[in-house]
C-alpha positions as CSV (number, residue, x, y, z in Angstrom):
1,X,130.3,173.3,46.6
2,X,127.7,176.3,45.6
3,X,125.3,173.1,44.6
4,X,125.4,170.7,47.5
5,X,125.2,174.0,49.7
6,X,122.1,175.2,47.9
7,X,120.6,171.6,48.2
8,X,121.5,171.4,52.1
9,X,119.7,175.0,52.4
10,X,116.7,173.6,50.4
11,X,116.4,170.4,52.6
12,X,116.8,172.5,55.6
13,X,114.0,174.6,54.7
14,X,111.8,172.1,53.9
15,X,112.6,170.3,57.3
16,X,111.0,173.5,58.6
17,X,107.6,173.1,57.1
18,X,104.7,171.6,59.3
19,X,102.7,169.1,57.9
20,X,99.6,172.1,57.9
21,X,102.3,174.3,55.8
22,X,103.1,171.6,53.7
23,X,99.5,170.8,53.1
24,X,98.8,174.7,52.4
25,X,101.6,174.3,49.5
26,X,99.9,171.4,47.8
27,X,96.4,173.0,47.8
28,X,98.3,176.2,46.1
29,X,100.0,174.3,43.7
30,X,97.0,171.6,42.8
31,X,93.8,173.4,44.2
32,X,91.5,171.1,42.8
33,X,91.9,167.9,45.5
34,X,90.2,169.7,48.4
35,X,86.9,169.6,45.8
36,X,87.7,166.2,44.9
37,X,88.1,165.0,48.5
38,X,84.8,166.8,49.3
39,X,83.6,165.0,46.2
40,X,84.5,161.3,47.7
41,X,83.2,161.8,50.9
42,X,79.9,163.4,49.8
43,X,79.1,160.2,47.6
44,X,80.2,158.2,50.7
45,X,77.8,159.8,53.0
46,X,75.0,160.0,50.8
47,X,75.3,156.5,50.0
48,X,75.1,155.4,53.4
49,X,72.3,157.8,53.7
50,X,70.1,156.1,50.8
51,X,71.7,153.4,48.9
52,X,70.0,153.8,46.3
53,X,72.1,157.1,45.6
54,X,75.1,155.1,44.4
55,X,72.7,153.1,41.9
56,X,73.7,153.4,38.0
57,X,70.5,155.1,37.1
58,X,70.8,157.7,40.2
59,X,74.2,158.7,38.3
60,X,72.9,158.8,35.4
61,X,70.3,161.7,36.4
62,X,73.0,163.1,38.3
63,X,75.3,163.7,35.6
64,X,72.3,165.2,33.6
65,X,71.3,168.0,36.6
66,X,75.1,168.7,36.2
67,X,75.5,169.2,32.7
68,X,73.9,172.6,32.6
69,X,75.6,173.6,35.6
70,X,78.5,172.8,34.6
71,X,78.8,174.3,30.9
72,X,77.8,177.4,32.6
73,X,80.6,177.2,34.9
74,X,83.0,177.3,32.3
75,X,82.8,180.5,31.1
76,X,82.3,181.8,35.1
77,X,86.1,180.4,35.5
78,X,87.2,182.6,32.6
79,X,85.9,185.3,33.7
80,X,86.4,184.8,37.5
81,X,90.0,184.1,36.4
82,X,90.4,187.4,35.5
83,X,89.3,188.4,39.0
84,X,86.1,189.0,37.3
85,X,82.8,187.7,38.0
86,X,79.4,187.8,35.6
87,X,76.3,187.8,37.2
88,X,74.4,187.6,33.7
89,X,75.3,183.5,33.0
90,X,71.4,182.6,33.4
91,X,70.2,185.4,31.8
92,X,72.6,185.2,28.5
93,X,71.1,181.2,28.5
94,X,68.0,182.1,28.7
95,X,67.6,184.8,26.1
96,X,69.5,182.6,23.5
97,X,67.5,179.6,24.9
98,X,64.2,181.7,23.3
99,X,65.7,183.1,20.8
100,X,66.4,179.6,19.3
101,X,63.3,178.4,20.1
102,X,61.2,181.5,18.7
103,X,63.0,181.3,15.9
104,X,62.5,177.3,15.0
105,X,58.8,176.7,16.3
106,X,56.8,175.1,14.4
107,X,58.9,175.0,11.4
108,X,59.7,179.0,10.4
109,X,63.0,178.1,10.7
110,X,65.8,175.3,10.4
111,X,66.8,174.0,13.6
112,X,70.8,174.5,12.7
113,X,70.1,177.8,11.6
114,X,68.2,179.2,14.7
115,X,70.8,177.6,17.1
116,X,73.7,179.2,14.9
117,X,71.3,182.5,15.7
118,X,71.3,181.7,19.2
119,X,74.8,181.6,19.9
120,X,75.8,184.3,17.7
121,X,73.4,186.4,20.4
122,X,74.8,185.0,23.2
123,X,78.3,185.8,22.0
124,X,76.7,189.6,21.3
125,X,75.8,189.2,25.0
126,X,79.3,188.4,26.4
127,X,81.1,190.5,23.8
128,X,78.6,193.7,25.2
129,X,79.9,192.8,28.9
130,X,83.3,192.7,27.6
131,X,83.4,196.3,26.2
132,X,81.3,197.9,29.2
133,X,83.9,196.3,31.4
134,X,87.3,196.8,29.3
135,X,86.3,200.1,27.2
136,X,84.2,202.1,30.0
137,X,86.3,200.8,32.6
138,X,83.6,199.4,34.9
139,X,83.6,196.8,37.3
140,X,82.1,193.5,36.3
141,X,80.1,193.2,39.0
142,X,78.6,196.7,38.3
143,X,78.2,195.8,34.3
144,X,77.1,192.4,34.6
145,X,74.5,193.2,37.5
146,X,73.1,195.4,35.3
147,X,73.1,193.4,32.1
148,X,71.2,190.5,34.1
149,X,68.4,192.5,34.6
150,X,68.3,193.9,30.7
151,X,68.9,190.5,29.4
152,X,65.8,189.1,31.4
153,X,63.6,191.5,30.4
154,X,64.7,191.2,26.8
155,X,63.6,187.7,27.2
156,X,60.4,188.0,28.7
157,X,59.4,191.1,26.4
158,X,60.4,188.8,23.2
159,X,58.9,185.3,24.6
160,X,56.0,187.7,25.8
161,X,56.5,185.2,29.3
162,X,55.3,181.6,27.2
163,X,56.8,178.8,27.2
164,X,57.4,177.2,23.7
165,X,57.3,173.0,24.3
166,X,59.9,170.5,22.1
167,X,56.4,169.4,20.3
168,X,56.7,172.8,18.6
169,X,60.7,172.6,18.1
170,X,62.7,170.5,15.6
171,X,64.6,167.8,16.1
172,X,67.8,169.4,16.2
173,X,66.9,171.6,19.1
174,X,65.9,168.5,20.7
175,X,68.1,166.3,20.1
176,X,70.8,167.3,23.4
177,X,68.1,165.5,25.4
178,X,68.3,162.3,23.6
179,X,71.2,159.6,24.4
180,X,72.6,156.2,25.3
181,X,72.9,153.7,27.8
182,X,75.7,152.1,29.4
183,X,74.6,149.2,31.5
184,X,71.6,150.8,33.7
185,X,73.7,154.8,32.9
186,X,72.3,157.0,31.0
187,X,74.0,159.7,29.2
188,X,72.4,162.4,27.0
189,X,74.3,164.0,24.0
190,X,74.2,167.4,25.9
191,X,76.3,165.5,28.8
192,X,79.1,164.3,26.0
193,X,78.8,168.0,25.0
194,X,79.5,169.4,28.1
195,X,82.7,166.9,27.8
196,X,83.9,167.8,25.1
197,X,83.3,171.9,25.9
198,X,85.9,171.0,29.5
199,X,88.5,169.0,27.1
200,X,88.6,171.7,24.5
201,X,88.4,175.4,26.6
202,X,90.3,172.6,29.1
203,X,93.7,172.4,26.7
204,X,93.1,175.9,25.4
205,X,94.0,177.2,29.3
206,X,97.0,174.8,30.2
207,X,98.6,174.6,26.5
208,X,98.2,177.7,24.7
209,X,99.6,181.3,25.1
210,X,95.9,182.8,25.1
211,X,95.7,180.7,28.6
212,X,98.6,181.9,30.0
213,X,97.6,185.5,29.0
214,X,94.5,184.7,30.9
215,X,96.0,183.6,34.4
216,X,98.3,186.4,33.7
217,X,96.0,188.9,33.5
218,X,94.0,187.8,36.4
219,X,96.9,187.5,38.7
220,X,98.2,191.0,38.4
221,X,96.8,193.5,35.2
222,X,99.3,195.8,35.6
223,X,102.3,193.4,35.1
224,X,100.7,191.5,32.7
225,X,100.6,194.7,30.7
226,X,104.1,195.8,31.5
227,X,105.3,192.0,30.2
228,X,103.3,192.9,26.5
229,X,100.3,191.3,27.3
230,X,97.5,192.9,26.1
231,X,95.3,192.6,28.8
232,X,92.4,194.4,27.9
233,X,92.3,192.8,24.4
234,X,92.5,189.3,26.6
235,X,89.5,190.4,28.9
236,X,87.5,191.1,26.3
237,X,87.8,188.2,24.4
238,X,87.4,186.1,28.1
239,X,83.7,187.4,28.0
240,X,82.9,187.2,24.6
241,X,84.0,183.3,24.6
242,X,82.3,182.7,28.1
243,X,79.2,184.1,26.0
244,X,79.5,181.4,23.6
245,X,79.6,178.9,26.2
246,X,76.7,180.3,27.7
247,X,75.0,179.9,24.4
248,X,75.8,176.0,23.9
249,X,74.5,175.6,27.1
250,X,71.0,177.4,26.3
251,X,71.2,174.5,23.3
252,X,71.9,171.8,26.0
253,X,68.8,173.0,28.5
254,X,66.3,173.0,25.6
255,X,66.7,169.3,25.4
256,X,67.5,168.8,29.5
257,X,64.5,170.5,30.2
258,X,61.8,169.7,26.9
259,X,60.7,173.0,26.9
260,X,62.4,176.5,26.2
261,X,61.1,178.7,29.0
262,X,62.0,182.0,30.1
263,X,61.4,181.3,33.8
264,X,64.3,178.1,33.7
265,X,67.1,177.8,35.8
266,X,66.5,180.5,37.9
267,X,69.4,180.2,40.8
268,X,71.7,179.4,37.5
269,X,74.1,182.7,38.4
270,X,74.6,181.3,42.3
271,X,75.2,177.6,41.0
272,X,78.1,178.7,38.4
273,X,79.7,180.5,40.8
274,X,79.5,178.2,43.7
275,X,80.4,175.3,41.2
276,X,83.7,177.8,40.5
277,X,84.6,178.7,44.1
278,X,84.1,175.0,45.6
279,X,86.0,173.7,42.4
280,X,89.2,175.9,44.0
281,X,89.3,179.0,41.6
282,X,90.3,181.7,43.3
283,X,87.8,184.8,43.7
284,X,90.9,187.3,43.4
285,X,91.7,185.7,39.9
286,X,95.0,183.9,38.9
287,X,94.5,180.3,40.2
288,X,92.7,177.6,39.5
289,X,91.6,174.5,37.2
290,X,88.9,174.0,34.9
291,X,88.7,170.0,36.2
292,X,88.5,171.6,39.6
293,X,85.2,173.6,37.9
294,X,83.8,169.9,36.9
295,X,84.4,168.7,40.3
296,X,82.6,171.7,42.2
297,X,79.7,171.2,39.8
298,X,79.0,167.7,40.8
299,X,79.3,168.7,44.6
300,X,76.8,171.1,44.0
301,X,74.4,168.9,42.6
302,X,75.4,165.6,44.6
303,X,74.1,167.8,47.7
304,X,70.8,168.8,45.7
305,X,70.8,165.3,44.8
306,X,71.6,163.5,48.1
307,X,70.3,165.8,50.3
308,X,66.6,165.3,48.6
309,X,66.8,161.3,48.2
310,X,68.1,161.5,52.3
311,X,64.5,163.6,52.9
312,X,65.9,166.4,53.6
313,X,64.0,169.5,53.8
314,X,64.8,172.1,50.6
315,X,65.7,175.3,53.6
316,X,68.5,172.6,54.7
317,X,69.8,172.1,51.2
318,X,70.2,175.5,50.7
319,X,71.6,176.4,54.1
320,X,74.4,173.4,53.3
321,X,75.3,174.7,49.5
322,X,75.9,178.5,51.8
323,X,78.1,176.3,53.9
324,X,80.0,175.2,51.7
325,X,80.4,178.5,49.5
326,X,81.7,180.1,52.6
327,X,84.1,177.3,53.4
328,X,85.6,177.4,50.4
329,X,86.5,181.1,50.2
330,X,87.8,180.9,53.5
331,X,90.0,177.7,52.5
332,X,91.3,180.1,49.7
333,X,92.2,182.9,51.7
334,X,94.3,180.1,53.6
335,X,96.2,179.0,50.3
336,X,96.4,182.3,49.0
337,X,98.9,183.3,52.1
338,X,101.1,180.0,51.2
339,X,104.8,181.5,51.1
């Protein structure tokens, strides 16, 4: 009797739902299809736009812009996860970027070896946010504002503002830029790598206790805590990892871009967080999915992408990625009120 009641009650209530409150509960529960439905229709409209957008070779560079992007992003879910966010993603990849570099020209020192440098400094990096934020108690924002500028300047001071060009660099550095073809698609290695970086951090968040600890901590600190998490143990380890990632992908724009230079990827902080936001992580941590993270990625550089092939002018490409940050945080306010 208790049963059917309870059923009865449950079909009642769900009787009451609109089709906009029902549509509210599906974003909350899987918030990465409004990204992917923005994803569809963007390659629609661009196609239309040029055809020559939708070609096998256009995808191919596509997937390439993204790659960098979108290993970067990674390590901004972790940390935005946490209701964090690190401002120092482009400067972490661009002082392991030289460091590599520096270390390898022209033969002083084995490629493996000077990447294996690299990361370890990039993980330094990270690990360095980590304790400013979990053992000084300061806000990211604060901590990794301020560790963008130091970082920078540690790279420009050490690269004394050259560019070193993959002439000068081994193979092994190089070799991210190098890759395949599939019918008129190109893919580099640093593409597979970026892959294999979402499948892997990917499994570690839905299947693994660390990756509960991680949503845990991001959706409320305090009852994490109170449940035996160890939340600031967990934060720290979310930056030092997203360090690491930040590192591979320093190792992946060396080949994506030929050169190591201090000046690359300058709006790399905006596009990592855009990439997180539009990909339906939420900004007050606790929600969200790392193929959501993929997804925004490829939004944000479909509209570089499109947008320049349709003619558009650079102001208007800009003005339409702002669009489309703002959208999306207001689309996650909606969810967040879901009951």
């Amino acid at each position: 009797m208790t049963t059917s009641t309870s059923d009865a009650a449950s079909r009642f209530s769900g009787r009451q739902q609109s089709p906009l409150q029902r549509l509210q509960g599906l974003l909350h529960s899987y918030p990465w299809v409004s990204p992917l439905v923005i994803l569809i229709v963007s390659f629609i409209v661009f196609t239309i736009l040029n055809p020559r957008f939708a070609t096998a070779g256009s995808m191919g560079l596509l997937f390439q812009q993204t790659a960098i992007v979108a290993a970067l992003a990674i390590g901004q879910t972790l940390v935005i996860l946490t209701a964090g966010i690190d401002l120092s993603v482009g400067a972490i990849m661009v002082l392991s970027m030289m460091v590599m570099a520096a270390l390898a020209k022209d033969g002083g020192m084995p490629g493996p070896l000077a990447m294996l440098i690299g990361l370890a400094l990039a993980t330094g990096a990270g690990l360095l946010n980590g304790l400013l934020v979990t053992r000084i108690n300061l806000p990211p924002f604060i901590v990794t504002l301020g560790t963008l500028s130091i970082f920078t300047a540690i790279a420009l001071l050490y690269s004394g503002g050259s560019s070193i060009q993959a002439s000068h660099l081994p193979d092994f550095l190089n070799a991210l830029g190098n890759g395949f073809s599939i019918g008129g698609l190109r893919l580099t290695w640093g593409v597979l790598l970026v892959i294999v970086m979402y499948a892997v951090v990917g499994f570690i968040l839905s299947q693994t206790a660390w990756g509960r600890y991680v949503y845990a901590v991001g959706d409320d600190p305090e009852s994490a805590r109170l449940s035996g998490v160890p939340s600031k143990r967990v934060l720290l380890q979310v930056y030092t990892v997203a360090g690491l990632l930040y590192g591979l992908a320093a190792w992946a724009l060396i080949g994506r871009s030929g050169a190591a230079t201090p000046n690359a990827y300058p709006q790399a902080n905006l596009d990592s967080i855009t990439a997180v936001v539009i990909g339906g992580t939420s900004l007050f941590g606790g929600r969200g999915r790392l193929v959501g993270t993929l997804i925004g990625a490829l939004i944000v550089q479909s509209f570089a992408f499109g947008l320049s092939l349709a003619g558009v002018n650079q102001q208007y490409r800009v003005l339409a990625t702002g669009i489309l940050v703002i959208v999306a945080v207001g689309i996650d306010q909606w969810i967040r009120k879901v009951k």
